[in-house]
C-alpha positions in Angstrom: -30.6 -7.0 40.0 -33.8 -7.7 41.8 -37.4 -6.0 41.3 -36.6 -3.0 43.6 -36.9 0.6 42.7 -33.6 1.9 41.1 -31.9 5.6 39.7 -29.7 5.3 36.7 -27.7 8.5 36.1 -25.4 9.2 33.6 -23.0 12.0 33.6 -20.8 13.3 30.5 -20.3 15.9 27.7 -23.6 17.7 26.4 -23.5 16.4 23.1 -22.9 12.9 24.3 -25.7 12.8 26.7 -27.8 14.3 24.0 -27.2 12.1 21.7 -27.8 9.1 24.1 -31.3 10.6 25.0 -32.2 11.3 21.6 -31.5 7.0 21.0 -33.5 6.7 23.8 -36.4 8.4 22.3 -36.0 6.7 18.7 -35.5 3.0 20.7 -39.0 1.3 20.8 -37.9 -0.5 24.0 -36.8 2.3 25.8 -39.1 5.5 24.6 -41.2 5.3 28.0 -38.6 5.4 30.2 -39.1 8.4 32.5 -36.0 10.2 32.3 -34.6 14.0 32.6 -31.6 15.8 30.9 -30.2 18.6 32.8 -26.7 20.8 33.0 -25.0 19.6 35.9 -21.5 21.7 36.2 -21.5 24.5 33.5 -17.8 25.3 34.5 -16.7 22.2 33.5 -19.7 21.1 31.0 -21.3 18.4 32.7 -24.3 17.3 32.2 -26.9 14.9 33.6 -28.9 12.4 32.8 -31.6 10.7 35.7 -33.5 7.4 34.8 -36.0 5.3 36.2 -36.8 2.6 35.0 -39.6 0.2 36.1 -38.4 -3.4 35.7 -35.4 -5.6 35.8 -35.0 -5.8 32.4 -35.8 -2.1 31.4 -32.6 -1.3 33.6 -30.7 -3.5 32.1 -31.5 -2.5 28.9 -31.2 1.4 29.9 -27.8 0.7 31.4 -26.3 -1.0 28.6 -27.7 1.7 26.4 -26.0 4.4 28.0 -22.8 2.6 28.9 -22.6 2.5 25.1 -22.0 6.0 24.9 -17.5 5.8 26.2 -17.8 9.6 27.8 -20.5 8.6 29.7 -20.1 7.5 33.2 -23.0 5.7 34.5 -24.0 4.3 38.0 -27.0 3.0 39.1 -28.1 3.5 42.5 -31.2 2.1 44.6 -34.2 4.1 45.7 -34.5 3.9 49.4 -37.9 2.2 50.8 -40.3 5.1 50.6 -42.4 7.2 48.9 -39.8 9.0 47.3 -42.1 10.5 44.7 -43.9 11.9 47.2 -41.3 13.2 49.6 -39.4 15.0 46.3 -42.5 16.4 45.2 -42.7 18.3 48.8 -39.6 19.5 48.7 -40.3 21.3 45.0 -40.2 24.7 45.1 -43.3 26.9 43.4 -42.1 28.5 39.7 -43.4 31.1 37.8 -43.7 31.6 34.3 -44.7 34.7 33.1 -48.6 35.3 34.8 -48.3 32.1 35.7 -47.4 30.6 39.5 -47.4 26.8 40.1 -47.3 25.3 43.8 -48.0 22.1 45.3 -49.7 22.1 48.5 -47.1 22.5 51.2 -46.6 26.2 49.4 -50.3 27.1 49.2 -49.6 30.0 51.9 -46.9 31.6 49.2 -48.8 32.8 46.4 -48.6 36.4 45.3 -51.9 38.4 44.4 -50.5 39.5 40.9 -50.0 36.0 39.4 -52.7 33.5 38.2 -51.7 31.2 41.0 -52.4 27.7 40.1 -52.2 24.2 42.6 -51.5 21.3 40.9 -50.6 17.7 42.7 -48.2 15.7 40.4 -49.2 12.1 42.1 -47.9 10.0 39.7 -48.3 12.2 36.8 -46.3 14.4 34.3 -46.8 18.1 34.8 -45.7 19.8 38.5 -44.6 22.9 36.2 -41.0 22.3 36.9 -39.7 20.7 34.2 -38.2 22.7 31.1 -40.9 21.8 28.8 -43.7 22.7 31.1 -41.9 26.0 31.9 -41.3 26.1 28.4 -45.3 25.8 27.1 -46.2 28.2 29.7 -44.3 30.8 28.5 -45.1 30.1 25.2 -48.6 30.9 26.0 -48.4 34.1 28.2 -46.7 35.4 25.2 -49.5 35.0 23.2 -52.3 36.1 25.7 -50.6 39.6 25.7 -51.8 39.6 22.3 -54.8 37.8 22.5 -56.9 34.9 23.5 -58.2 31.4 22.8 -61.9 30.5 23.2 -60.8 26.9 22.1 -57.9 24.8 23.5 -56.7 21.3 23.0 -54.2 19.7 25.7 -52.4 16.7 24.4 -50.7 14.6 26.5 -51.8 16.3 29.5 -50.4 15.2 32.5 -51.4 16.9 35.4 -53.7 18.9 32.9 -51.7 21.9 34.2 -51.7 23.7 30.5 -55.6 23.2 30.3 -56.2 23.9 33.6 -53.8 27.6 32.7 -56.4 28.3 29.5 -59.1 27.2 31.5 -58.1 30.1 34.1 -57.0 33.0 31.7 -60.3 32.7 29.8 -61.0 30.1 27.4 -64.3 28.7 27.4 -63.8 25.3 26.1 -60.8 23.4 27.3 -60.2 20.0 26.6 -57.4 17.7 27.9 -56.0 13.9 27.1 -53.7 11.2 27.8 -53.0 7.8 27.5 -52.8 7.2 31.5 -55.7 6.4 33.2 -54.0 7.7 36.8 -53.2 10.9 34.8 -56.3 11.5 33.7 -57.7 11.1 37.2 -55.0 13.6 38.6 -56.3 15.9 35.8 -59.6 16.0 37.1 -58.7 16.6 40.6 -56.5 19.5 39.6 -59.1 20.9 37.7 -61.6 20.4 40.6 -59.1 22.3 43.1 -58.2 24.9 40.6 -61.8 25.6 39.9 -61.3 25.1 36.6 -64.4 23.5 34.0 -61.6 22.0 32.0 -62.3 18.2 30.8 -60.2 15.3 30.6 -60.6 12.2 28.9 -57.9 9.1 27.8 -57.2 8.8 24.8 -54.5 7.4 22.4 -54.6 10.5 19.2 -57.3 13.0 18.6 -59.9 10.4 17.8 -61.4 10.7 21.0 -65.5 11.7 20.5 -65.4 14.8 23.3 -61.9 15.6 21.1 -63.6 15.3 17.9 -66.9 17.5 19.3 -65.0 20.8 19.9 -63.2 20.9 16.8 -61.5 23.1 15.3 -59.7 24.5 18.2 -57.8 28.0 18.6 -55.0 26.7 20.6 -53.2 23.0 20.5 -50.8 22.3 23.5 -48.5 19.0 22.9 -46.0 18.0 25.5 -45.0 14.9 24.7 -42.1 13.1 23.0 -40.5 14.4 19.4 -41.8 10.9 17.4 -45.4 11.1 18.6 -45.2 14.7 18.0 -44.3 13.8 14.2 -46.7 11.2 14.2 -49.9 13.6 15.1 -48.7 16.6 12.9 -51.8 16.0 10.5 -54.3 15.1 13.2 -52.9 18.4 14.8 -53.1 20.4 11.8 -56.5 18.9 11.3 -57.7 19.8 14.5 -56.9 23.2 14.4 -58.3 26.4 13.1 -56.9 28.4 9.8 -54.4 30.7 11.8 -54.4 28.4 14.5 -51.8 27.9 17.0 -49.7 24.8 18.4 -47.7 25.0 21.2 -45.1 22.2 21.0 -42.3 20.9 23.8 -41.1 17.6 25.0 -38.7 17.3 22.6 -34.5 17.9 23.1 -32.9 21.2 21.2 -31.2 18.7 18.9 -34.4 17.1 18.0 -36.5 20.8 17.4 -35.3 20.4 13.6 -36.3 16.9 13.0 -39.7 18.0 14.5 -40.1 21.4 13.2 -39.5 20.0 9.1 -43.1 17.9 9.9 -45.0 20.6 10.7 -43.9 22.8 7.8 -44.6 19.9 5.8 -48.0 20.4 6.5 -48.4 24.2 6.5 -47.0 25.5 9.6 -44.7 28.6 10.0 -42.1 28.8 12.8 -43.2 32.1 15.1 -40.8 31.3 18.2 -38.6 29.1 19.5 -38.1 28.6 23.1 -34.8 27.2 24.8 -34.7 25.5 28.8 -32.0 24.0 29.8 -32.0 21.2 27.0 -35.3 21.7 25.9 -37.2 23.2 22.9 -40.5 24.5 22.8 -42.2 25.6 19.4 -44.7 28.3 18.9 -46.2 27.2 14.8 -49.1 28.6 13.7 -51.4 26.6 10.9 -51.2 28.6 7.6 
């Protein structure tokens, strides 16, 4: 293989491809590959796993990984010489979830006058709204504003900043977003800007971050990120947030949810909902 932009895909049983993305996860060498998990063929019980790596050697490694798993057929196909990100980001459709309506650009004359209709640009971040555990955390939280509302809300992880940016628009006064990215952090702010939203993003690597640390204790915690960081931040989460408080978190596989959930009772939390997409989980906890 050369340095060229590549697709791995990988197509089997649930339960296998599951299992290979949940390795995937655990495997320090392969836990930031971008990758999603969807049902392909529910008559026959296909599904589908899409992978792109970034290197040579991350594709090697990522093939051999899932070529590990026997029911697994997997082929790996170049990316043709273009902006593909781009050009599969304007053929996204917008989504809704619950008050919520996300749309790129290219939809901006589509937005209904009952919905909190909000624009947000991917670029080269995490977040269009699309994915199951975006959907997932959006849900989540129009569920809970029927009932009542956050003054306080943390984003971790926040991509696009597309959950902030959603508190930021439904009423919550302080809204603070992070991520490790630099670019996503950028994108963040741009959204925000567009959105006309005051929410602030900032990079950071945990909860450490100063503008983090100054808001404290927070209402609301969103985490969308992967099921071992969310394990590793269950205290600084817990720590973070208000007696009664609640977390909102996704990014994690249906078979991982009990792996995840058994930290955070550990530490206080009680289970209020559990959401399902596609092969997704989102958790609804609240701090005891």
């Amino acid at each position: 293989m050369t340095d060229e932009p590549v697709q791995i895909i990988a197509r089997g049983p649930r339960t296998v491809a599951e299992a290979a993305a949940t390795a995937m996860d655990a495997d320090p060498g392969l836990e930031g590959v971008t990758y999603s998990i969807i049902e392909e063929d529910e008559a026959k019980g296909v599904w589908r796993i899409d992978a792109f790596p970034t290197s040579d050697s991350e594709a090697e490694a990522l093939r051999r990984h899932l070529e590990g798993y026997g029911e697994l057929k997997v082929i790996v196909e170049k990316l043709a010489d273009a902006d593909w990100l781009e050009m599969a980001l304007s053929g996204l459709p917008p989504v809704r979830a619950g008050r919520f309506f996300i749309f790129g650009m290219h939809d901006r004359g589509r937005t209904p006058v009952n919905a909190v209709n909000l624009r947000i640009e991917a670029g080269a971040a995490f977040g269009t709204g699309h994915h199951g555990t975006t959907v997932g955390c959006l849900a989540a939280y129009d569920s809970l504003l029927k009932r009542r509302r956050f003054r306080k809300v943390l984003d971790v992880g926040a991509g696009t900043g597309v959950l902030a940016i959603a508190a930021a628009r439904t009423g919550s006064a302080v809204t603070v977003g992070t991520d490790i990215d630099p670019v996503s952090v950028r994108i963040a702010r741009e959204n925000a800007r567009v959105n006309h939203a005051s929410s602030r993003f900032v990079r950071a690597n945990g909860l450490a971050h100063r503008t983090v640390a100054d808001e404290a204790p927070y209402d609301l915690v969103f985490a969308n990120i992967l099921a071992r960081p969310l394990v590793w931040l269950s205290h600084d989460i817990r720590s973070a947030l208000k007696p009664g408080g609640v977390a909102i978190l996704s990014g994690l596989l249906r078979s991982q949810a009990r792996y995840v959930l058994a930290a955070y009772l550990s530490k206080g939390f009680r289970l209020e909902r559990r959401i399902g997409r596609d092969a997704w989980a989102t958790l609804i906890l609240r701090r005891g």
